[in-house]
C-alpha positions as CSV (number, residue, x, y, z in Angstrom):
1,X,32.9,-27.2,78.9
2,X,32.3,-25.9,75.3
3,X,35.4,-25.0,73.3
4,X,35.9,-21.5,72.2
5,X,35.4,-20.7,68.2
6,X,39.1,-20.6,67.0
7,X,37.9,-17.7,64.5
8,X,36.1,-15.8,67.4
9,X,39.4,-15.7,69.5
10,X,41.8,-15.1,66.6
11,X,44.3,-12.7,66.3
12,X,42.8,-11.4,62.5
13,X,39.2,-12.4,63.9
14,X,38.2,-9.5,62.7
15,X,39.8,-9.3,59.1
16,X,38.2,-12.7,58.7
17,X,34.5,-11.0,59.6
18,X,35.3,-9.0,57.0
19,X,36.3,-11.3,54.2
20,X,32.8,-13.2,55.1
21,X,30.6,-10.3,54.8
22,X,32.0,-7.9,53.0
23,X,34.4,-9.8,50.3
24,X,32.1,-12.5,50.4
25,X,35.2,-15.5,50.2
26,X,34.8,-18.9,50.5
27,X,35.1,-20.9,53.6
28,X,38.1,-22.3,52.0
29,X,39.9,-19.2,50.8
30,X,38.8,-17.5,54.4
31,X,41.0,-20.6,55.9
32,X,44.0,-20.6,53.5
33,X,44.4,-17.2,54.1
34,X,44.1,-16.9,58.2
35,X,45.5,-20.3,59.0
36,X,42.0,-22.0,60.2
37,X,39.9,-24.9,58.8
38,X,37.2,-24.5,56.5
39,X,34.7,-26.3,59.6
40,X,36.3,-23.4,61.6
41,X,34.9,-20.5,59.7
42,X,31.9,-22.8,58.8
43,X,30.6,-22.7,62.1
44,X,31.8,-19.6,62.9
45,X,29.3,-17.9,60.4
46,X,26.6,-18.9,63.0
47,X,28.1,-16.3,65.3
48,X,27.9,-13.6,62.7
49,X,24.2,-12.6,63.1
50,X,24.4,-12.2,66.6
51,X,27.9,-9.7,66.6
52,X,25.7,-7.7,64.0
53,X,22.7,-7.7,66.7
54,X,25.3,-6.6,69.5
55,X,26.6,-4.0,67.2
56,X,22.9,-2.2,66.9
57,X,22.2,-2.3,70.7
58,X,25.8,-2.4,71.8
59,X,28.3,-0.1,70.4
60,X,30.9,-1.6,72.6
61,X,31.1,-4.4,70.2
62,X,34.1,-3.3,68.2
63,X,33.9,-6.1,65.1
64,X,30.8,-5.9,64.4
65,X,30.0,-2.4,64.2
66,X,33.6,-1.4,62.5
67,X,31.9,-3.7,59.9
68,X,28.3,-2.0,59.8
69,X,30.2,1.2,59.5
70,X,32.6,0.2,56.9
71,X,29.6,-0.9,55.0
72,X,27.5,2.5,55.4
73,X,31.3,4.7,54.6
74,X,31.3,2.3,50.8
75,X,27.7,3.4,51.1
76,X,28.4,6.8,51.3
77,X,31.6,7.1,48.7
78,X,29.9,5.1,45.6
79,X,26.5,7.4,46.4
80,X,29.4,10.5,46.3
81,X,30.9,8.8,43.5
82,X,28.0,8.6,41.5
83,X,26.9,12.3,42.1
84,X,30.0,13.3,40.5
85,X,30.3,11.5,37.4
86,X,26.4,12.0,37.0
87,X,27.9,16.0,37.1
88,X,30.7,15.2,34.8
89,X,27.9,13.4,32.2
90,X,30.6,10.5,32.7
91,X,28.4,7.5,31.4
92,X,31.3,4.8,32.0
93,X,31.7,6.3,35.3
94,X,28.1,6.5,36.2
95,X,27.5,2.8,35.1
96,X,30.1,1.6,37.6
97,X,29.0,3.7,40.1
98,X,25.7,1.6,40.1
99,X,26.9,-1.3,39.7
100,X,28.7,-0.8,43.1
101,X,25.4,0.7,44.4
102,X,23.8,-1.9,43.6
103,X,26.6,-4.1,45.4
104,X,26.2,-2.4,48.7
105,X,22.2,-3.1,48.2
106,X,23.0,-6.5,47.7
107,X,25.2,-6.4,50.9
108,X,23.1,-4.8,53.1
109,X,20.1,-7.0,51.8
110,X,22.5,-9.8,53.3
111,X,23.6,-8.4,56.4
112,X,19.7,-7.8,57.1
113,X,19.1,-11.1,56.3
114,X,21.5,-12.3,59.0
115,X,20.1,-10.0,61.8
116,X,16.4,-11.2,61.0
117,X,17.4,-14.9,60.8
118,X,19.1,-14.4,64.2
119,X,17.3,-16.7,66.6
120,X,15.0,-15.0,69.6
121,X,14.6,-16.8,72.8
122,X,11.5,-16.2,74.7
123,X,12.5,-17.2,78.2
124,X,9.2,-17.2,79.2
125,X,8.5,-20.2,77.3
126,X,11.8,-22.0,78.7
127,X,11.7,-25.0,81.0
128,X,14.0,-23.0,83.6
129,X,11.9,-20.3,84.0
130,X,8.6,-22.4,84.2
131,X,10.3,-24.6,86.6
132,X,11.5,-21.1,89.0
133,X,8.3,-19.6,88.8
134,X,6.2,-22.9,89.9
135,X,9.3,-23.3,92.8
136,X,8.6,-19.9,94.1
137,X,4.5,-20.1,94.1
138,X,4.7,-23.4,95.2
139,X,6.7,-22.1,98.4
140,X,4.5,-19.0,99.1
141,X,1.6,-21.8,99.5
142,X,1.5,-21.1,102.9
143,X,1.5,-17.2,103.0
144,X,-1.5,-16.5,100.6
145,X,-1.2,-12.7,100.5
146,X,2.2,-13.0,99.6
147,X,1.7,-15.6,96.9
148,X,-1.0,-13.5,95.6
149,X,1.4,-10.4,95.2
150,X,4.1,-12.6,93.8
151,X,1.6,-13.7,91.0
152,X,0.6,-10.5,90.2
153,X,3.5,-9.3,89.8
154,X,4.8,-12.4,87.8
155,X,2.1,-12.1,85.7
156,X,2.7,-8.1,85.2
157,X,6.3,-9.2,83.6
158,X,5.1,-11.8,81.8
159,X,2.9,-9.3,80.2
160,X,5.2,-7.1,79.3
């Protein structure tokens, strides 16, 4: 049986999602911090683009979406931020204001990144399902109508 990622099930789990995406930290400082190995939050990075897919289509999924929203609410406060020093004719002001702009760009550039990079499985192509589909045709051999619908209709969700 496969071991369970030690960063998935911990306690701060979620504070240390957060120090990957949105701090940025090393492996290293991620582990001295929250008590797990560098490997640890190594491999644990190859969960993060699939808990950033579960957040889009699941909102269930309570880390990952906490940290797209986090990321659009900085979104929102530098944009506010920048508004009001651009008012004020605050040039320090409005010069940090992008430079933290431009941060959040950055980030999100990552984050999307991450979600394209995440792997897709066409089961369609698997062995399994090759393996099913020939089982069940290969049993309907002797009930021709039957197999015939069964194909069709196989081939109508392959299709799709």
């Amino acid at each position: 049986m496969a071991q369970q990622c030690s960063v998935c099930y911990h306690p701060e789990g979620h504070a240390i999602n957060e120090a990957i995406i949105l701090e940025g930290k090393s492996n290293r400082a991620i582990a001295l911090r929250y008590g797990v190995s560098k490997d640890s939050v190594q491999r644990h990075k190859t969960h993060i683009p699939n808990l950033l897919l579960q957040a889009r289509h699941d909102m269930q999924v309570y880390d990952a979406s906490n940290i797209l929203a986090k990321i659009e609410t900085l979104e929102r406060e530098t944009l506010d931020q920048l508004e009001a020093a651009k008012g004020e004719s605050d040039i320090k002001h409005v010069l940090a204001a992008v430079r933290e702009q431009r941060g959040n760009l950055e980030l999100a550039a990552r984050i999307a990144k991450l979600i394209n990079e995440a792997p897709t499985i066409n089961v369609l192509n698997a062995p399994q399902w090759i393996e099913v589909r020939s089982a069940v045709v290969e049993a309907l051999q002797a009930h021709p109508s039957a197999r015939m619908a069964v194909l069709r209709a196989l081939e109508g969700v392959e299709d799709a």
